[in-house]
DSSP file (Angstrom, degrees, kcal/mol; ACC not computed):
  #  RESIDUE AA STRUCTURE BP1 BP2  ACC     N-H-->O    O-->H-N    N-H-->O    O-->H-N    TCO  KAPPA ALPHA  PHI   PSI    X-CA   Y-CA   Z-CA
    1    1 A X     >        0   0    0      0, 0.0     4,-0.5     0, 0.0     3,-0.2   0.000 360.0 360.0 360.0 -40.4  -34.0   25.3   11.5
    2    2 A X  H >>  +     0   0    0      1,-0.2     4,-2.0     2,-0.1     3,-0.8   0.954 360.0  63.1 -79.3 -34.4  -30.5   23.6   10.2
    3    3 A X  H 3> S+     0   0    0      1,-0.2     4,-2.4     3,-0.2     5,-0.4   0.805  90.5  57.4 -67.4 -23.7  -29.7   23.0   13.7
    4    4 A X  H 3> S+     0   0    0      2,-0.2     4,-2.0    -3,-0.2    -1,-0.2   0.901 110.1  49.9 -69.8 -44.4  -32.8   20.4   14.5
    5    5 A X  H <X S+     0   0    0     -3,-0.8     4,-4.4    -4,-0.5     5,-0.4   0.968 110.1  57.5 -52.2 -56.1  -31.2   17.7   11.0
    6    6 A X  H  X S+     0   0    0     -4,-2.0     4,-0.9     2,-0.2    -2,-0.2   0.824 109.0  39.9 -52.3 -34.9  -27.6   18.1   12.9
    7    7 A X  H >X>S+     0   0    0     -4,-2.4     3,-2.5     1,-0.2     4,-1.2   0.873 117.1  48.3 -78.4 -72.9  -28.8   16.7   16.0
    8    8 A X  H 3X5S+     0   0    0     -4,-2.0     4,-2.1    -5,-0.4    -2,-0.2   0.807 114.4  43.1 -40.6 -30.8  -30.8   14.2   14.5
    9    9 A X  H 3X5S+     0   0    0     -4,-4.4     4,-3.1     2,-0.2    -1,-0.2   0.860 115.5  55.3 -68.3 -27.7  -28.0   13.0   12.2
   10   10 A X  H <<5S+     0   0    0     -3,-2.5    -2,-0.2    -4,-0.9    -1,-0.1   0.918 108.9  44.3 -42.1 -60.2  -25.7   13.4   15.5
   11   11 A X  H >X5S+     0   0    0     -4,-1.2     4,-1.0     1,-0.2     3,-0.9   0.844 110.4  58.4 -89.8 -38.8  -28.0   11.0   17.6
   12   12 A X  H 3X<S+     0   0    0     -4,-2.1     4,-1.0    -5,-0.5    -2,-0.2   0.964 111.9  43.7 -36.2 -49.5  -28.2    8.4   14.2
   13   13 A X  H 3X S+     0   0    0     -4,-3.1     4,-0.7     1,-0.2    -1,-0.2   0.270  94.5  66.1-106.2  27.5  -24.3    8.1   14.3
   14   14 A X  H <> S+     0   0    0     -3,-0.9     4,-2.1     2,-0.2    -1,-0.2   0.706  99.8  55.2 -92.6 -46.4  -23.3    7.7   17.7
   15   15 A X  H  X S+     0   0    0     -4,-1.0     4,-1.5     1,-0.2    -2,-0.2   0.975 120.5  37.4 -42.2 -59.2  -25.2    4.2   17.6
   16   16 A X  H >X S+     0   0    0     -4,-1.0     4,-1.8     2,-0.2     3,-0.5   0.910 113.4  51.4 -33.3 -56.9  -22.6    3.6   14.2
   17   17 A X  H 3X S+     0   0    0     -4,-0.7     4,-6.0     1,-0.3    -1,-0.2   0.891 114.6  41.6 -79.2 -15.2  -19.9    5.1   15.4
   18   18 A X  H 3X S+     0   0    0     -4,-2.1     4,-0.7     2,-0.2    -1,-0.3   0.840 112.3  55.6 -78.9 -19.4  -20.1    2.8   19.0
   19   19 A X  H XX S+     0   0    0     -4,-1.5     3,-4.1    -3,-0.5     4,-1.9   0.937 108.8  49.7-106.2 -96.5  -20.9   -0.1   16.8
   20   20 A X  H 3X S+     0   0    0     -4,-1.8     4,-0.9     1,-0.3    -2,-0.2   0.826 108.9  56.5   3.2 -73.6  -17.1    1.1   14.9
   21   21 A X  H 3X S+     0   0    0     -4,-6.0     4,-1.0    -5,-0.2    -1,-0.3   0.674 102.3  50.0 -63.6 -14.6  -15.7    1.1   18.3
   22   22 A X  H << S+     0   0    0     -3,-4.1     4,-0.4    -4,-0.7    -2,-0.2   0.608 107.9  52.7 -84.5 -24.6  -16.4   -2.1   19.1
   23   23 A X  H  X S+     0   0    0     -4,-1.9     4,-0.8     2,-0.2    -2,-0.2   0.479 102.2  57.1 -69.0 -14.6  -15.1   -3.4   16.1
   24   24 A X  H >X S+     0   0    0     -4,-0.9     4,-4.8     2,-0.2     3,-0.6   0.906 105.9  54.3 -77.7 -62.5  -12.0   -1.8   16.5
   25   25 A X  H 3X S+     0   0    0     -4,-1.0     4,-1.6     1,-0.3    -2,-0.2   0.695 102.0  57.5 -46.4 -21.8  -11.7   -3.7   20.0
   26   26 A X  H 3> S+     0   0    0     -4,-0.4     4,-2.3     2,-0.2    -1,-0.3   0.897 110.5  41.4 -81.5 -48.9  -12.1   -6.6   18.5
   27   27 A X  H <X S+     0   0    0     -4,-0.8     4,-5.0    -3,-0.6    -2,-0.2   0.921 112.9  57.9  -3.6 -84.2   -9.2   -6.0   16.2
   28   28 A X  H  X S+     0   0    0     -4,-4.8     4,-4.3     1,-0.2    -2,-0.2   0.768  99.5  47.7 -52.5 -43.3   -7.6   -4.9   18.6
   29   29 A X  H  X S+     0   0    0     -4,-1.6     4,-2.1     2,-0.2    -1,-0.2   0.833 114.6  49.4 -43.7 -46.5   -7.6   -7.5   20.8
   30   30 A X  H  X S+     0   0    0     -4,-2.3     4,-1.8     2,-0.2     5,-0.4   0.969 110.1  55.6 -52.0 -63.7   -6.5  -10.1   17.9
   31   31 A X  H  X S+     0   0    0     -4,-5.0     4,-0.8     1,-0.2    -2,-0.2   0.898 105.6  48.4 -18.9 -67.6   -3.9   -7.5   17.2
   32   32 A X  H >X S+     0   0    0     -4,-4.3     3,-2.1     2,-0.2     4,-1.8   0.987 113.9  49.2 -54.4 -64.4   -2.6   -7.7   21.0
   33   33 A X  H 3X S+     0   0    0     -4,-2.1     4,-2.5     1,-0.3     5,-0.2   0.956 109.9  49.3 -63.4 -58.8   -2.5  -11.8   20.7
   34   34 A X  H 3< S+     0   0    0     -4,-1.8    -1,-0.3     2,-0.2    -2,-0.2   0.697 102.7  56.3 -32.7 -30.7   -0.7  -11.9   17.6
   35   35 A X  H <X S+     0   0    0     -3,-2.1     4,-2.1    -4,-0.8     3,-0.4   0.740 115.5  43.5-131.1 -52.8    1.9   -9.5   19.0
   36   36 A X  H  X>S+     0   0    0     -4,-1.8     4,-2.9     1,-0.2     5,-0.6   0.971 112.1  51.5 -63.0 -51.9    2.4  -12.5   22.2
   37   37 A X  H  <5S+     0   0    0     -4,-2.5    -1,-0.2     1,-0.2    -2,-0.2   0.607 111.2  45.5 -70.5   0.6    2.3  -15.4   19.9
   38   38 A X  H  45S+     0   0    0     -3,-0.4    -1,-0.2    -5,-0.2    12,-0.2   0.729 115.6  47.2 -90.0 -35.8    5.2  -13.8   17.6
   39   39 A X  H ><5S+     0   0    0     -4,-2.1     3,-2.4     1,-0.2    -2,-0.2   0.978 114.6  47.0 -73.6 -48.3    7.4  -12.8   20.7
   40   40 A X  T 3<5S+     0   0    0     -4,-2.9    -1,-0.2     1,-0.2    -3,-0.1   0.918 115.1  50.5 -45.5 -31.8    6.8  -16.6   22.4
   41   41 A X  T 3 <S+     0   0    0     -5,-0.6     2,-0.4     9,-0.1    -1,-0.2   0.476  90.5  89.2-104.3  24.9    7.7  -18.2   19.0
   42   42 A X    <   -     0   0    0     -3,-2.4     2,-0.6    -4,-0.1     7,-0.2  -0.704  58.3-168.0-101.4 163.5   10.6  -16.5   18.3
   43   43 A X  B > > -A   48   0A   0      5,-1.5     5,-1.3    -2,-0.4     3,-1.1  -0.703  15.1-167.0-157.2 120.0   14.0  -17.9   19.5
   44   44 A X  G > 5S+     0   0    0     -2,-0.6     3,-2.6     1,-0.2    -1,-0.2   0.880  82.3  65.4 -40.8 -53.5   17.0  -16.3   19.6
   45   45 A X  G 3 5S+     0   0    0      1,-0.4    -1,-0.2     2,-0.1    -2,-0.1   0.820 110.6  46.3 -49.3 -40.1   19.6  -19.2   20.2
   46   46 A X  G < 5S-     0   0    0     -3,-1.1    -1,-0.4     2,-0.1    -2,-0.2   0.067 116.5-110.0-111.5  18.8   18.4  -20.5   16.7
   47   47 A X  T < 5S+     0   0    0     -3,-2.6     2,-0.3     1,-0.2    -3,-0.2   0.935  71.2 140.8  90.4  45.1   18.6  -17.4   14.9
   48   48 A X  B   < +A   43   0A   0     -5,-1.3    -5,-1.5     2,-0.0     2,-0.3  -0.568  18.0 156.6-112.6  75.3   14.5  -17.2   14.5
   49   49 A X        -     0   0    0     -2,-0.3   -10,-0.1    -7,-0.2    -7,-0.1  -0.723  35.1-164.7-118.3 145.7   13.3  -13.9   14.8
   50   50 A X     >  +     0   0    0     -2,-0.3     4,-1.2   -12,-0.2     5,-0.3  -0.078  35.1 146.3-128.7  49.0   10.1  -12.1   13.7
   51   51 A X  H  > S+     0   0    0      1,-0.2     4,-2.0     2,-0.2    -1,-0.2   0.722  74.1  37.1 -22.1 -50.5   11.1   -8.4   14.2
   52   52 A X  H  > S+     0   0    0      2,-0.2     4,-2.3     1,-0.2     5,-0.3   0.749 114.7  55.5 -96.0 -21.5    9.3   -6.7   11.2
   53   53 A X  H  4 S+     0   0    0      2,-0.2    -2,-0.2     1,-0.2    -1,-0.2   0.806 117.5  36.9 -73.9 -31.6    6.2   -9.0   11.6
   54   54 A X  H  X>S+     0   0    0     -4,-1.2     4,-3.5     3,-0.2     5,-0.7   0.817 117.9  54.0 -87.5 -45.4    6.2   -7.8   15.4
   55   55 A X  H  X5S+     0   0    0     -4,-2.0     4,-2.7    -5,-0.3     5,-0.2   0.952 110.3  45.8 -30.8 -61.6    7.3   -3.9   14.2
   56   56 A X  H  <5S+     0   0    0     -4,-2.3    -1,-0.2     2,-0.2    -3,-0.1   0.671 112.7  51.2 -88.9 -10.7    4.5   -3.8   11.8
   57   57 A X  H >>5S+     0   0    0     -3,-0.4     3,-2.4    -5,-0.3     4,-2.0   0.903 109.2  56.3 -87.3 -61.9    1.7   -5.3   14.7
   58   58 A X  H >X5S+     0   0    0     -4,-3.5     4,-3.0     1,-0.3     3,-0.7   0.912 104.0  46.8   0.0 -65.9    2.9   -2.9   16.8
   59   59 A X  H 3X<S+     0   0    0     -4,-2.7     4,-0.6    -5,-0.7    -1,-0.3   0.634 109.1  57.5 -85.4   5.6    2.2   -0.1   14.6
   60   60 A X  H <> S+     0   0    0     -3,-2.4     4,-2.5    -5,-0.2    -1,-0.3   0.725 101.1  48.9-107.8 -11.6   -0.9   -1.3   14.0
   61   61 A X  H <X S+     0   0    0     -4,-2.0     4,-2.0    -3,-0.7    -2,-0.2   0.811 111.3  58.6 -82.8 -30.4   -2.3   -1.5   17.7
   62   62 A X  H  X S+     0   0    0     -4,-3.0     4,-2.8    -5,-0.4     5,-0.2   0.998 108.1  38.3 -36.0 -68.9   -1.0    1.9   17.8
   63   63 A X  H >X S+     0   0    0     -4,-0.6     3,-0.9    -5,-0.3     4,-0.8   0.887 116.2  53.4 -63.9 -74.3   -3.2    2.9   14.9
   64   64 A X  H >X S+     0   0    0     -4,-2.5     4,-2.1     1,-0.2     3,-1.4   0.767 115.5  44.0 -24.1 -72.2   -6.6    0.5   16.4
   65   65 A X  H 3X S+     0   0    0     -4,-2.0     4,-2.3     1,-0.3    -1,-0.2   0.825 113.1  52.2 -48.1 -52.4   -6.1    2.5   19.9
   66   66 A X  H <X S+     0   0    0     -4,-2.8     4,-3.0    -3,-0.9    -1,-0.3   0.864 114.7  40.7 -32.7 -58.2   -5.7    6.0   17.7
   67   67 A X  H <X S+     0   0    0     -3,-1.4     4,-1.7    -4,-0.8    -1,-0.2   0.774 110.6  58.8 -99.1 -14.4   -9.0    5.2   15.8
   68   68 A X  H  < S+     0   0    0     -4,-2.1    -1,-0.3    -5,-0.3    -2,-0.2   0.969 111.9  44.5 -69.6 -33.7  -10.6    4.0   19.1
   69   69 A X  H  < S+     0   0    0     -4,-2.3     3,-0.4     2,-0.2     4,-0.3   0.749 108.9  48.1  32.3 -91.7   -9.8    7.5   20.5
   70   70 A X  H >X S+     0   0    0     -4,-3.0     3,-4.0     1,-0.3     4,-1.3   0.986 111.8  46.2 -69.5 -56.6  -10.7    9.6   18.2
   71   71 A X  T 3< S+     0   0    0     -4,-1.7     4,-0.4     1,-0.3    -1,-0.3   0.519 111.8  59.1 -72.1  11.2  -14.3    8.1   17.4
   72   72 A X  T 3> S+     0   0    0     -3,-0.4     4,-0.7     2,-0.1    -1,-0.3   0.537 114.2  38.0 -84.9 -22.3  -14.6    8.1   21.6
   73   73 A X  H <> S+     0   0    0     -3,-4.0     4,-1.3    -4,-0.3    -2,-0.2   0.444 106.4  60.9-106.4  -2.3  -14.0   11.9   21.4
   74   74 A X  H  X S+     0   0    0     -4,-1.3     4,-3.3     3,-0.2     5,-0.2   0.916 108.8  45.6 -87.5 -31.7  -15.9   12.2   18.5
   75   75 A X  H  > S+     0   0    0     -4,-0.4     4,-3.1     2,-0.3    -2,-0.2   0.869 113.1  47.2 -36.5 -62.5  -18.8   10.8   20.9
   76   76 A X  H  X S+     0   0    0     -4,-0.7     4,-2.6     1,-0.2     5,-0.2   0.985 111.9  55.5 -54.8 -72.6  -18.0   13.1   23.9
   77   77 A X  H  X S+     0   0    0     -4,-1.3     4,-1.8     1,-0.3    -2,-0.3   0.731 109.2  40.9 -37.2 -63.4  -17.9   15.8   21.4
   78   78 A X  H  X S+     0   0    0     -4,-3.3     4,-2.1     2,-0.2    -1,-0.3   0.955 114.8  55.6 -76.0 -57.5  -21.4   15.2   20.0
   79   79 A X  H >X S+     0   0    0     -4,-3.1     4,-1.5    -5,-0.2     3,-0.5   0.940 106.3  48.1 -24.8 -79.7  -22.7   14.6   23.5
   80   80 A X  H 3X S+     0   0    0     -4,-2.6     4,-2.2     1,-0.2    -2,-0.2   0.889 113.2  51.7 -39.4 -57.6  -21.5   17.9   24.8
   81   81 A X  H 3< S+     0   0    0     -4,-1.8     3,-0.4     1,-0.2    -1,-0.2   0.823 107.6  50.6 -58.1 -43.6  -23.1   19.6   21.8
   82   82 A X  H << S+     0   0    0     -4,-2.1    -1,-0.2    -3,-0.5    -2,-0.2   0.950 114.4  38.7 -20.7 -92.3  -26.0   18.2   22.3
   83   83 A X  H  <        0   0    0     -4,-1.5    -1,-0.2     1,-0.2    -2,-0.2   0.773 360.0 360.0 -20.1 -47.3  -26.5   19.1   26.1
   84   84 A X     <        0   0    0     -4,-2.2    -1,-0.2    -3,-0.4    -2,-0.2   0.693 360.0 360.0 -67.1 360.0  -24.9   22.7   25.4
């Protein structure tokens, strides 16, 4: 009887959570272009550099890839249960 809600809520939020993941990519992608267009416009020889500006894009396609990930296993994960 509890189990019959769980699926159904299950099979509601995988549409969300893929909807999520696609938004992430989207991000992500900027994230990635940003990351070129700081390394092209810096220039050493004139003392222009955008280190923390790249540092901190970095860490933040890290963290976009992380949260596509997780809500990609959270997917698999709800699948399998589902099937089991």
């Amino acid at each position: 009887m509890n189990q019959q809600p769980e699926e159904e809520s299950k099979s509601i939020s995988i549409p969300e959570i893929e909807v999520e993941i696609e938004n992430f990519k989207k991000e992500l992608t900027l994230c990635q272009q940003r990351i070129k267009t700081l390394l092209a416009s810096e220039n050493p020889s004139e003392g222009i550099y955008f280190a923390k500006e790249i540092f901190e894009s970095q860490q933040d396609k890290l963290r976009l890839e992380a949260e596509i990930d997780i809500r990609q296993r959270k997917i698999n994960r709800m699948r399998l249960g589902m099937e089991g």
